[in-house]
C-alpha positions, 0 to 999 in steps of 0.5 A: 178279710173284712171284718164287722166290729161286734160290740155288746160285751158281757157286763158284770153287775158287781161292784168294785172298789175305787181303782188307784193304780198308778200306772193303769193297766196297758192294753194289748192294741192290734188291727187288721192288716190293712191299717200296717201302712197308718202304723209306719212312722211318716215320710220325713218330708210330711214333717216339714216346717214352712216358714214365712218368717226370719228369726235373727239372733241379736248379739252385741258388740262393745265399744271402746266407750262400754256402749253395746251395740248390734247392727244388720242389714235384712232382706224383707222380699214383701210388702207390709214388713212385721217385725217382734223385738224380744229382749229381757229388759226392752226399756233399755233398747233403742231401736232404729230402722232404716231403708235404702234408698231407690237410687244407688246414690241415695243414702239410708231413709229413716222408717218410721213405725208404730211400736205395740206390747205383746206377746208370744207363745203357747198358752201360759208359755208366752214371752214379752215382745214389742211389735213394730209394724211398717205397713204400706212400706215395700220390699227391699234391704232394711237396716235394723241397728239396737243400742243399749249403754247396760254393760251386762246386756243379753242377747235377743232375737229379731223375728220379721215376716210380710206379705210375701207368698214365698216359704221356706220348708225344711225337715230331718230327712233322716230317721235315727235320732239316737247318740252318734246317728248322723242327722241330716237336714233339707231345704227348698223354697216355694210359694204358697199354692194356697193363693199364688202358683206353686213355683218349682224347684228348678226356679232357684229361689235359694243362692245359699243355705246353712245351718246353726246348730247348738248342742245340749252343752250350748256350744253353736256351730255353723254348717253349711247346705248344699245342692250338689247331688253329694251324700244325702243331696238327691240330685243336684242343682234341684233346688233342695239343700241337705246338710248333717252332724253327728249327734254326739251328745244326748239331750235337745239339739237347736238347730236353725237352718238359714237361706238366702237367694232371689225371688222370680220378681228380682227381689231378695229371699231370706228365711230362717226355719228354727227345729228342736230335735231331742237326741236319745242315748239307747243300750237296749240289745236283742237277746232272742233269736226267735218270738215264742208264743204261749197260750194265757187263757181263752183266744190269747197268746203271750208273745215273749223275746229277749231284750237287754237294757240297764233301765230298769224302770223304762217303759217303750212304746212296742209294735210289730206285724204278725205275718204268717203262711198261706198258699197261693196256687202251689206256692206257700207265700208270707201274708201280713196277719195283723199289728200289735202294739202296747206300752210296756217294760222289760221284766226279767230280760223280756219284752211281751206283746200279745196276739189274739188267736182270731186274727190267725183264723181269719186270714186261714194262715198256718205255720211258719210264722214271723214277727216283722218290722219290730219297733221299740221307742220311748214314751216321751219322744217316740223316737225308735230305740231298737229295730229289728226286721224280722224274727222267727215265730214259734206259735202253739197249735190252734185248738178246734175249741178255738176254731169252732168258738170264732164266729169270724167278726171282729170284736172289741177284744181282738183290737184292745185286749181283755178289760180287766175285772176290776173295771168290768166290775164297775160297768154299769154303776152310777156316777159316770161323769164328764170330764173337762180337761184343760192343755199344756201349761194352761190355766183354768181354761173351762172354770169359767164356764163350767156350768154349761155342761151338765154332770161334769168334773174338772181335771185340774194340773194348770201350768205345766209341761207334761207328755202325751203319755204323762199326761194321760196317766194323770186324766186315768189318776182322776178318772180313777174317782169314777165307774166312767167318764166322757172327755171334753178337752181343750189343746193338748188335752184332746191328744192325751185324751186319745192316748189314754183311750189307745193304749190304757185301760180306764174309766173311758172304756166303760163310758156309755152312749155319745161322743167319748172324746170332744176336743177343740183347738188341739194341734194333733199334728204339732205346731211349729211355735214349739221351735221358735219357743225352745229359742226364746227359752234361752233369753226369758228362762225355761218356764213350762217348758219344751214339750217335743210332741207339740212339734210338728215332727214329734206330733207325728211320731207319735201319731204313727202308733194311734189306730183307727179304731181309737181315732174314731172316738174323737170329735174335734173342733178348729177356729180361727180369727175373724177374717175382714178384708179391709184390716189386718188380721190375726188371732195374736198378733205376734204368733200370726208371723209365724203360723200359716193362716187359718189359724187360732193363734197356736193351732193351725187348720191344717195341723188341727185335722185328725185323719180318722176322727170326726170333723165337727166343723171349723169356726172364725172369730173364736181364738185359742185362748182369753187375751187374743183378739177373738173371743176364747173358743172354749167360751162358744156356750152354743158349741159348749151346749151341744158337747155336754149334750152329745157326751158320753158319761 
């Protein structure tokens, strides 16, 4: 059925006092049936990580003298080599590079670079690194060998890239990501179709593949990749390597998958892909055999079934489709109705949903009806705790008050569930305000230029790591000060922007004419920095910390709860760094060898897009933050301007 979204509520003109709920109210979500497929968790192979880099762990050795040492020899299959030395105490480290001669016979040349201080990371998450750059010298092996005479030397990392086309693409083939799920990973090689043909998979690019995989107790293993059609290999000899572990322990698992082979030009191919892949443990038990619905008041129907768990203050992300009976000629058949979603906990052993009646009377379904495709996951990972296929539906009779009520539109009610009084109460009131949020592990990100928006108040919670969901709660806790408010959000404030105005009741529901949601430079696919930063963690020490919905795969778990009517409220903004063609060019230097261009030096175009939301348009010269090359995007006054002008307060 096609629906035409009725707004225009019924406003109260009472005033209330200040609402300081802690955790804010949770709205019941659905949505018509044909948006079920936008609520599925994506393909794996949609989250893959390409990689044009390799991350080489350094490890020394001592000699009988004491001196550590560590030598590699490293296949640089591109012109113009990059390479990142991360090392705690670089002072300390003597580093020489050299490169084999064209001629069998001839010995290893001395290569001579030009060192640089940067640094590499997310936001305040960055790490000391010096950057050498071999311009104008051309693929073949390298030789990288660091010396060192302190005794007690950790390791580091070396991190190379270059000019070449070709790309490593890997990902978690497999779902379950809870204690003692088996989790298998894929691997294949291609070129980057963005400037060079797609080369297919029957190429061969990749001789060899495996995988180190440290636990969350640090122990490291290698496990090798295959193509032999075995277990999770599709078919063999196709090009795409597969390998797995059980993952026995619960916490964070590194895992750096590692291939070697030759490129179509005879040149040597290697390339590393670094994941983080958070292992949940999950006593959550299915204690109904059926769904039963109960009447709560108006068109609303309290779904309730039976869950058992030991975490009593857990709260999970729930959603499941309603599909009810219909008649098809002379046969009765099952059609989906509707999706439901919410964020709640188990209270005295169950779980609630809610349905609104005018979903039912819409699509003309009558009984039997079922709950289908059941989902219960966390709120920091989204990783599913709990499925179930199908359940029994006990639902009470539709009353003729209700049928004859139902004009047949499609009201804001039926998608986000009842405003509660409190904020209905506060619908028309002065003081509505336009909030500037910063992102992860940021600093004072529009302090600066606060001035250029009018009527504004600034979220201030610099420097730390928070979920999307975390996160969202502290923007309500300050939104609580006011009747209203619009966003405009920089980073990861834009995506717990979107999540508080998906799944809580706040101040941005109350919020009037405008854009409500305004975002630049928010990764709302994840970016693959997230990988290569849980790494570097282990030498520098943890600052802000590992956030899993930055990456790209848990970016995109989350993403598959986010309906399209919360997505439409979102206008958002991408840059990236000036573009010469007679130069080198980047927003960071360092984080460009690993993100793909256009990018701002932490967000990628491609992964900046928000399928559903509005496309304000992208802008070059302008970078993710202060101290990269371009200006800092939130510094752009004339974009600064139209958002104050254009918000919702």
């Amino acid at each position: 059925m096609n629906y035409k979204l009725v707004t225009g509520l019924t406003a109260s003109m009472v005033l209330a006092t200040q609402i300081t709920s802690a955790n804010p109210m949770a709205k019941q979500l659905a949505g018509p049936a044909d948006e079920i497929e936008l609520m599925q968790k994506a393909a794996p192979a949609d989250n893959a990580i390409i990689s044009k880099h390799a991350m080489i762990a350094v490890n020394f050795t001592e000699n009988a003298h004491g001196q550590k040492s560590w030598n590699q020899n490293i296949l640089i299959d591109g012109e113009n080599p990059k390479v990142l030395l991360f090392s705690p105490d670089k002072t300390q480290w003597q580093l020489s590079i050299k490169q084999e001669g064209m001629q069998k016979s001839s010995h290893w040349i001395d290569v001579e670079y030009a060192a640089s201080e940067t640094t590499f990371g997310m936001a305040q998450e960055r790490f000391p690194a010096t950057q050498f750059d071999l311009q104008n010298l051309k693929s073949g092996r390298y030789d990288f060998s660091i010396n060192t005479e302190i005794s007690d030397e950790t390791e580091g990392y070396l991190l190379i890239s270059s000019d070449s086309p070709y790309r490593l693409k890997s990902f978690v083939s497999t779902q379950g990501q809870l204690v003692g799920d088996v989790i298998n990973l894929s691997a294949n090689a291609f070129a980057d179709e963005s400037e060079f043909t797609v080369v297919k998979n029957d190429l061969q690019l990749i001789n060899s593949a495996y995988m180190k995989v440290t636990n969350p107790a640090g122990q490291t293993r290698e496990i090798s990749l295959f193509d032999d059609g075995a277990e999770f290999d599709k078919a063999a000899f196709d090009g795409e390597f597969n390998g797995s572990f059980v993952a026995d322990q619960e916490g964070l698992y590194r895992v750096q998958v590692v291939a070697q082979g030759t490129t179509p030009k005879g040149k040597p191919f290697y390339r590393t892909v670094e994941h983080v892949i958070p292992v949940i443990a999950s006593d959550l038990q299915l204690t109904s055999k059926d769904v039963v619905g109960q009447y709560s008041g108006g068109h609303k129907i309290d779904l309730s079934f039976g869950l058992d768990t030991m975490k009593a203050d857990a709260r999970f992300r729930v959603f499941a489709e309603v599909w009810g009976s219909k008649t098809n000629g002379k046969a009765e058949e099952l059609v989906p109705v509707t999706w439901l979603s919410t964020i709640a906990g188990v209270n005295k052993g169950q779980i609630n949903l809610q349905l609104d009646d005018r979903w039912l009377i819409a699509e003309g379904v009558k009984a039997p009806f079922e709950l289908k495709n059941i989902r219960i996951e966390d709120t920091q990972y989204y990783i599913n705790m709990l499925d179930v296929k199908r359940l029994p539906l006990q639902l009470p009779n539709i009353s003729a008050q209700s049928k004859s009520s139902y004009d047949g539109g499609l009201y804001e009610s039926m998608l986000k569930g009842d405003k509660p009084e409190s904020l209905k109460a506060r619908e028309k009131a002065a003081g509505g305000k336009l909030m500037l949020v910063h992102g992860y592990c940021s600093g004072d990100a529009w302090g600066p230029v606060q001035s250029q928006f009018s009527n504004s108040v600034k979220f201030t919670d610099f420097n730390q790591n928070r979920t999307h969901d975390a996160f969202a709660r502290l923007i309500d806790s300050y939104g609580d000060n006011f009747p209203s408010f619009g966003v405009v959000a920089h980073s990861q404030g834009g995506a717990a922007s979107l999540h508080l105005y998906t799944y809580y009741w706040s101040g941005l529901d109350n919020a009037g004419s405008g854009r409500l949601i305004q975002s630049v430079g928010t990764p709302y696919q994840g970016t693959p920095l997230a990988g290569n930063l849980a790494a570097l963690g282990d030498i520098f020490g943890v600052g802000c910390g590992y956030n899993a919905n930055l990456t790209v795969s848990g970016a995109s778990s989350w993403l598959s709860g986010i309906p399209t009517w919360a997505r439409s409220k979102v206008n958002y903004y991408t840059t990236s760094f000036t573009d010469k063609w007679w130069r080198y060019d980047y927003c960071n230097m360092a984080s460009d060898l690993v993100l793909s261009d256009p990018e701002d030096g932490t967000t990628e175009k491609s992964r900046g897009q928000l399928s559903g939301a509005v496309n304000r348009g992208h802008t070059t010269g302008q970078c993710h933050t202060e101290g990269m090359r371009d200006m800092a995007q939130t510094r752009d006054g004339s974009r600064n301007s139209s958002m104050s002008a254009n918000a919702a307060r």
